[in-house]
N, C-alpha and C positions, 0 to 999 in steps of 0.2 A: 622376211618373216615378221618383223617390228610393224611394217604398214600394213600387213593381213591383219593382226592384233587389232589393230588400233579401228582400220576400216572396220572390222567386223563389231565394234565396241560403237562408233558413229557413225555410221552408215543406216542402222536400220532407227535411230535415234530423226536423223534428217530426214531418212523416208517418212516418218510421222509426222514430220511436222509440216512439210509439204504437203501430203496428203489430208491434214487434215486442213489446211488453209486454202488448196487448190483440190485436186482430185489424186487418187491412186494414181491413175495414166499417167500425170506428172511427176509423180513419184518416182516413173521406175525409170524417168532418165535420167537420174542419180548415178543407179551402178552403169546405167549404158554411159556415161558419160568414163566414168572410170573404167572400163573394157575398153572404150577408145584410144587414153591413156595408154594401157596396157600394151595393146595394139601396134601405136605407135610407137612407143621403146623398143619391144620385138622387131619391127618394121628398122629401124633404127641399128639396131644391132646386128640384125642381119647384111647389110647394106657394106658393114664395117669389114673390111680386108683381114683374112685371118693370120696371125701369126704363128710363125714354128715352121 
């Protein structure tokens, strides 16, 4: 809940500044970089053996 906060507070802050020193298109692999992430912990947690 804390890393949505906080993503949501600098994320559209970095996409600007990207954008405006490179192009929007570089911009938007900011969140795809963080979906990857994302991705990967799911990926990761599934993997894991359940218990009970």
């Amino acid at each position: 809940m804390i890393m949505a906060i906080v993503g949501g507070a600098l994320l559209p802050y970095l996409m600007g500044l990207v954008a405006d020193h490179t192009s929007t298109a570089m911009a938007y692999l900011l969140p795809m970089g963080c979906f990857l992430v994302v991705a990967a912990y799911a990926r990761g947690a599934l993997k894991k053996p359940q218990r009970g």
